[in-house]
Every structure is written in structure tokens, then in C-alpha cells.
C-alpha positions as CSV (number, residue, x, y, z in Angstrom):
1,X,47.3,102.3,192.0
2,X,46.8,105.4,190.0
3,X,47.6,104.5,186.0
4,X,49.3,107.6,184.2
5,X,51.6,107.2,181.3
6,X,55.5,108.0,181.5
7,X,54.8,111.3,179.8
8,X,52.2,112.1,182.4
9,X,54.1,111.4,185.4
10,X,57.4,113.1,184.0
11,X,55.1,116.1,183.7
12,X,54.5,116.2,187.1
13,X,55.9,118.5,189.7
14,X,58.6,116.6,192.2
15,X,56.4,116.9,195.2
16,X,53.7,114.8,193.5
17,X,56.3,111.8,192.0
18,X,57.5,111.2,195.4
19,X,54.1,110.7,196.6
20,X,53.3,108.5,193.6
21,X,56.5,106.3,193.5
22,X,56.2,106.0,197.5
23,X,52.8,105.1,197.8
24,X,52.3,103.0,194.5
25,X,56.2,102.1,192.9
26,X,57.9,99.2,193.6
27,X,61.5,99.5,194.9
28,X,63.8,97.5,192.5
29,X,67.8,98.4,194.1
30,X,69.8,101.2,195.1
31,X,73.3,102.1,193.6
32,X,75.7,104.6,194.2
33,X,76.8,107.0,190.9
34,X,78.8,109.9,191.6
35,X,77.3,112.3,194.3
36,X,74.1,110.4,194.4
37,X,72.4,107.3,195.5
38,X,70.0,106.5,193.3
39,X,66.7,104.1,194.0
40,X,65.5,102.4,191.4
41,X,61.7,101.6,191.5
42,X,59.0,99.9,189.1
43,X,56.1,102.1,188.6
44,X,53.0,101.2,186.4
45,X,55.4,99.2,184.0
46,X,58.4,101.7,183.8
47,X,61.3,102.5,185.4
48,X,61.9,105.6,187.7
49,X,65.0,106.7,189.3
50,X,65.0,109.2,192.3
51,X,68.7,111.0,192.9
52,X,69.2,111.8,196.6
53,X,71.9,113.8,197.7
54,X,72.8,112.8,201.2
55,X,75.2,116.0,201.5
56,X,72.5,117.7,200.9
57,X,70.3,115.4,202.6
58,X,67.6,115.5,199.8
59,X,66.1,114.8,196.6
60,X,67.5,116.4,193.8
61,X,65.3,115.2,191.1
62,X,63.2,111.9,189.9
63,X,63.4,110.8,186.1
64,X,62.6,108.3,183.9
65,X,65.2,105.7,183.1
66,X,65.2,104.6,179.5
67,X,65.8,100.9,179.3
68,X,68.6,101.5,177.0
69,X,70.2,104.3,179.2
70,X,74.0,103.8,179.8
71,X,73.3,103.7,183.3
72,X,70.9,100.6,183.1
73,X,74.4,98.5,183.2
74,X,74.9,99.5,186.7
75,X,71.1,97.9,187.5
76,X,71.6,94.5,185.4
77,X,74.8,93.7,187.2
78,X,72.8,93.4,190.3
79,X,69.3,92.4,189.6
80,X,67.6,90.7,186.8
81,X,64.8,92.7,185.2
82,X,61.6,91.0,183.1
83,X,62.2,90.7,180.0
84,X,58.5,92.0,179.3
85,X,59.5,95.4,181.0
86,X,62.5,96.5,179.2
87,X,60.2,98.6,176.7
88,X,58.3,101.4,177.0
């Protein structure tokens, strides 16, 4: 698995994320959240979200999930995530 840091793979161009997060992340859970459905995956210790579009039948963009993002709520009613891994 390649190790870059969160800055380093949110620098990167949306092409090469994909490739990352589908060759070396970890699939955590998908939800639904307005227009989206959103995959949440585990990649070298942090958490990524990709936001597809099925209207538009693609992504629309991969970010970075703070552990403390609003949205994390919709995650822990789910699953339950490491302790260890909510910080970054």
C-alpha cells in the first residue's frame, strides 16, 4: 500500500484518488445524503468519502471526512468505528 499523508492525497487530482482508494482503501459503508451516495472507505488510517452521482452516473468528487464532521453521525449509526482511528 502506498503511505501518503491526508494532505498529500487531498492534493491529488481525482483520477489518481480513485485509483488509490480502489486499489489500497478499505470499504467501510455506503449511505445515501441528498443527491449522492456516498462510500465510505478506510485509507492509510483516515477516512475518505467518494460522492457519486447516479443521475449523473459518476463521481463528483472524493474528500476527506473529518472525524468530527456533522456527517460522521450518519456513519456511527450504522457501523462502529476504532476508537484508535477517530483522529487524524
Amino acid at each position: 500500500m502506498k503511505r501518503i499523508s491526508h494532505k498529500e492525497f487531498n492534493a491529488l487530482p481525482l483520477k489518481e484518488k480513485i485509483s488509490l482508494l480502489f486499489q489500497d482503501g478499505n470499504f467501510i459503508v455506503a449511505i445515501r445524503y441528498y443527491r449522492y451516495k456516498i462510500n465510505l472507505y478506510l485509507f492509510n488510517n483516515f477516512y475518505v468519502e467518494v460522492f457519486y452521482n447516479h443521475k449523473k452516473d459518476m463521481i463528483e468528487r472524493i474528500e476527506l471526512l473529518p472525524v468530527f464532521h456533522t456527517r460522521m453521525k450518519f456513519y456511527l449509526d450504522q457501523i462502529q468505528l476504532p476508537a484508535n482511528l477517530l483522529s487524524y
